[in-house]
N, C-alpha and C positions, 0 to 999 in steps of 0.2 A: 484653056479653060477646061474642069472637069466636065464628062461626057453625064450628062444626068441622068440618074439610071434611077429606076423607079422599082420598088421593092413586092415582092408575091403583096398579095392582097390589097396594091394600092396603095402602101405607104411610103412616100419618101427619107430618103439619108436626111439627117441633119446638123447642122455647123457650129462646131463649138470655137467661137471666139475669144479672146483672153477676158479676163473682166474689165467691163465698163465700154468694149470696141464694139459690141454688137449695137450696143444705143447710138455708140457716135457713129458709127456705117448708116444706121438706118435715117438720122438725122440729117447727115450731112447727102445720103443720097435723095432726102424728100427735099430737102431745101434747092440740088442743083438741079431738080426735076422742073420747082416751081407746082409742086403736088397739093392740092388737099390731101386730109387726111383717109377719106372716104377714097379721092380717084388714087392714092398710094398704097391701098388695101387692095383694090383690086388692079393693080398692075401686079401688085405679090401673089394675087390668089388666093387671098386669104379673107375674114372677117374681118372688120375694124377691132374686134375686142382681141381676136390672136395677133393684130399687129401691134397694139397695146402693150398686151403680154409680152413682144416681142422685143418692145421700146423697152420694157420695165427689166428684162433679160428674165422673167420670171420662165420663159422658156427659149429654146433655142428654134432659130427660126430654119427652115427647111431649105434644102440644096436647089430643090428647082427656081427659087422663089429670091434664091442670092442673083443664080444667073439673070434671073429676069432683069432685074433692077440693074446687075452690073452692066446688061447688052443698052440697055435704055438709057442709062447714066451715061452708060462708055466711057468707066472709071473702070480700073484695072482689079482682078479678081483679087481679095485678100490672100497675104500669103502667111497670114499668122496663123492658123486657123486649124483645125482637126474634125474631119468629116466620120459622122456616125453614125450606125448602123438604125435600121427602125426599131422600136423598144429598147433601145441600147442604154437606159434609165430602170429596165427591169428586177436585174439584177441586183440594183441597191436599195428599192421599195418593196416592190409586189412581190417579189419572192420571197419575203418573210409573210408576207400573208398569206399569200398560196401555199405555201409549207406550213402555215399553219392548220389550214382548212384538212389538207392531205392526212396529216395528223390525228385531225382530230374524228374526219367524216371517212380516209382513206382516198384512192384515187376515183374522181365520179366517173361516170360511162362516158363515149363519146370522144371526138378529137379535141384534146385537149388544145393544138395549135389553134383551130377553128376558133375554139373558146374564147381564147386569148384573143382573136385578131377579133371578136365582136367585141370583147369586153373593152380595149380600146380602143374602138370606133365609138363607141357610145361614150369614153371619157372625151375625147377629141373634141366631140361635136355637141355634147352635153352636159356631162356628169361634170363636168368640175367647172361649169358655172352655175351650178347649183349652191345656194345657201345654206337649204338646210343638211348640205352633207360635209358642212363643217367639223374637224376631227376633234371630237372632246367634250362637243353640244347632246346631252342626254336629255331622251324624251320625260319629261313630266308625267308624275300622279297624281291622284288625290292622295295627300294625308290624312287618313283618319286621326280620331281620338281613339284614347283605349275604352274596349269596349267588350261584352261578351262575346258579339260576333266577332273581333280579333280574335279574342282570345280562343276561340271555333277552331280560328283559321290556324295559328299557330299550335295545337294540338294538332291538328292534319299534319303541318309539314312535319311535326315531329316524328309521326308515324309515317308516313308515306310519302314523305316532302325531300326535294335535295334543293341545296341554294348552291350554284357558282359563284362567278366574280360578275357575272350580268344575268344569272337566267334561274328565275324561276319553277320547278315542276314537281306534280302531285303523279305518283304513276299507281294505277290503279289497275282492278281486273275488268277486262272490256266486255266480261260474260253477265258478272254475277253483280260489277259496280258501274254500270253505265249509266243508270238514274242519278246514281250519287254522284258520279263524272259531272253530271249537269248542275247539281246543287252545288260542285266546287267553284266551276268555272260561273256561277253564279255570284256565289261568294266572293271571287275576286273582283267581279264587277260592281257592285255595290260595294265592298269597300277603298276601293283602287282608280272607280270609272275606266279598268284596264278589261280587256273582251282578251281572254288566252286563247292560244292557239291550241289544236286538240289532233293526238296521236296516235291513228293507231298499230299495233305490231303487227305483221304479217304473217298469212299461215300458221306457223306452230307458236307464234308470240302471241300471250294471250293476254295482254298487257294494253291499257291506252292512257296515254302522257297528257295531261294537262298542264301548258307551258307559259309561262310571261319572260320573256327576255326585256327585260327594263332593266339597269344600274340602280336607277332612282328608287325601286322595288327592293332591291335587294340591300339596298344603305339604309330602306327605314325598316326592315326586318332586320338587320344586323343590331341596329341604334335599339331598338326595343327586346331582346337578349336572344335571338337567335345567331348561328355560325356560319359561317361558308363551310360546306368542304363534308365529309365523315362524318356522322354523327356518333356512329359505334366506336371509330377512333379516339373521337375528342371525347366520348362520355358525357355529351351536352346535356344542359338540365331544363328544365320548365322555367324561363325569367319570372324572376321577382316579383316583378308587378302583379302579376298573376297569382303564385301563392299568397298574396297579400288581402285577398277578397275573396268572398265564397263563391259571388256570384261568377268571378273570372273562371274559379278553381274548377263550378260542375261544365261549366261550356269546355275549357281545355279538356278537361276529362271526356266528355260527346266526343271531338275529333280524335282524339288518343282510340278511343275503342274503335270509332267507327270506321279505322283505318287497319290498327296494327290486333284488332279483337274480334272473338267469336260467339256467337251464343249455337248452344248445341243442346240436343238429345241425345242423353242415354237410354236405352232400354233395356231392364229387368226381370226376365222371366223366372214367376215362384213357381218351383214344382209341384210343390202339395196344392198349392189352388187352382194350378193350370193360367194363369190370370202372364199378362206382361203389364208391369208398373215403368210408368215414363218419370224421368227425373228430367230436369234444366240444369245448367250449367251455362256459366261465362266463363272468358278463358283470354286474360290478354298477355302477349306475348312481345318484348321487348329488348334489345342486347343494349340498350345504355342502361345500365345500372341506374345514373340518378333519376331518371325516368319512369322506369320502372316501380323504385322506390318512392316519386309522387303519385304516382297512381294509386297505389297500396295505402299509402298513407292518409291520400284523402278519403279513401272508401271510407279508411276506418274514423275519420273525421266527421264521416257523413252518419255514423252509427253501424256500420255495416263492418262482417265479419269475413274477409279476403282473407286465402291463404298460395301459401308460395311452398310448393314442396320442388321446383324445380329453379334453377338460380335466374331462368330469362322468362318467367311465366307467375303470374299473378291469376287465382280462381277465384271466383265468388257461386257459389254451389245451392246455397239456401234458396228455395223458392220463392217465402216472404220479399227475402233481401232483393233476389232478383227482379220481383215486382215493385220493388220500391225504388230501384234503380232507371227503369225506365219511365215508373212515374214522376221522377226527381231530377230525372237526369237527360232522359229520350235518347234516342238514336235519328240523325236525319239522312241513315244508309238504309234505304231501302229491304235490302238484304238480311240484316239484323231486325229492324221493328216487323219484317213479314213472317221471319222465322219465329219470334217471340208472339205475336198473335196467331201463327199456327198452330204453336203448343200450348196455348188454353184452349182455345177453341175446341181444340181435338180431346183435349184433357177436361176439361168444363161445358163444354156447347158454348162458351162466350169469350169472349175478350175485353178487358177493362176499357171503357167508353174515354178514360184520358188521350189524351195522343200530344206528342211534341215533337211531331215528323215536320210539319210545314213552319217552319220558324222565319226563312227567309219573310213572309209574308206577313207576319202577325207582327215583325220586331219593327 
């Protein structure tokens, strides 16, 4: 009989029998026992549900645990059989996922063997009599209706949004957009009842990620005319649905600016009067072409006079216009509606008493 040798970190070899002999050994050795099923689990050492497993050959049952039963039976050791290594199933599973991960995040810190030898201590003893880690079972959203706040939302990702094959993310500036950070991750929750996960970059990264890794997120963004993948690649456009109503058209427009746009001051100094005149300017900046081209085109739908002297930049320059845009239109980035009351204030002593910063609230 093999010497039973028990492998680093506690796990034993185990026995590949031909198919269908590992049930009949286990069978026919509980039957010469005269075993319940309970006092034949633990004569193997095992749980009743790995001896289960063990009956159903859904795995292979363990070298020390053949001897047991063969000393007890005193039925001669199989000799069909091929004894294998611990994780010696790695190879043809986990290491397309592990090489996935490596891929995609690079190599993590730390002992990598370590890793492995908890990660299947906790499959062994838990993980894969879990339910809900069945492979293929995607978590659940709420489905909205189309609505303006979609349509909000789907202006953001267009500007600052990427979609995977599962994962969600608005990546923003962690300085200057971190109120507006809160108003996204807002946004997803009230349309979605999904709470994202929040990122932020380190030292010289000045960047924080607003993320939902859902499938189900991402097939009703797909279904309603957003893409996986590139935006500037693919030259994605604003969906249908949306150009098809006014009221879609100035919400997509909100997230379009409040994402990929700026509002700014110029200043003018006249010689002969000693004086500096403040001018306003919006400025929004886009490399998808059809994108771009709806922005522009609703402005001027809306009566407002945009111009494009640059092929990835759309301006709106007029004072009137630009007060009439954020009376029509608002901004709910903080960043922009503060810099646009800055500059009357400072230029007027006041600022127009409309406001459509707080929307999540009032809608």
């Amino acid at each position: 009989m093999p010497e039973l040798n028990k492998k680093k970190y506690g796990y034993f070899k185990r026995i590949a029998f031909p198919e269908g002999e590992q049930s009949k050994f286990l069978k026919d050795a509980q039957t010469r026992l005269n075993l319940r099923l309970k006092e034949f689990a633990k004569l193997a050492g095992v749980h009743m549900r790995s001896l289960t497993d063990w009956r159903r050959e859904k795995v292979l049952m363990s070298l020390p645990a053949l001897e047991r039963i063969c000393r007890r039976a005193k039925i001669p050791f199989p000799e069909n059989i091929q004894i294998k290594e611990p994780f010696w199933y790695v190879n043809k599973g986990a290491k397309k996922g592990w090489m996935a991960v490596v891929r995609k995040y690079g190599r993590i810190g730390g002992d990598p063997e370590y890793r492995k030898k908890r990660w299947y201590e906790w499959w062994e003893n838990e993980g894969r009599y879990r339910k809900n880690l069945v492979i293929g079972i995607t978590k659940p959203i709420k489905r909205p209706i189309l609505s303006t706040r979609l349509a909000e939302l789907i202006g953001i990702l267009l500007g600052d949004g990427g979609i995977t094959k599962s994962q969600v993310t608005v990546t923003l500036n962690k300085y200057d957009d971190k109120e507006y950070s809160e108003y996204v991750e807002a946004l997803f929750v009230k349309l979605f009842r999904v709470t994202p996960s929040v990122y932020y970059g380190k030292k010289n990264d000045s960047t924080i990620a607003v993320v939902i890794s859902r499938t189900e997120l991402v097939r009703f963004l797909v279904e309603n005319g957003l893409k996986i993948g590139g935006k500037v690649k693919q030259q994605v456009d604003v969906p249908v649905w949306i150009k098809q109503t006014e009221k879609f058209i100035k919400d997509c427009l909100r997230g379009l600016f409040d994402t990929d746009g700026c509002f700014y001051v110029d200043k003018h100094y006249h010689r002969n009067k000693d004086k500096i005149y403040l001018n306003c300017g919006m400025n929004f900046t886009n490399r998808s072409l059809p994108i771009l081209s709806f922005f522009k085109n609703s402005l001027e739908r809306l009566g407002l006079h945009p111009t494009q002297k640059t092929e990835f930049s759309v301006f709106l320059r007029k004072e009137n216009e630009i007060m009439r845009y954020f009376q029509e239109i608002g901004s709910s980035n903080p960043k922009h509606f503060n810099k646009f009351k800055a500059y009357f204030t400072n230029k007027y002593g006041e600022v127009p008493k409309w406001s459509k910063r707080d929307r999540l609230e009032s809608d």
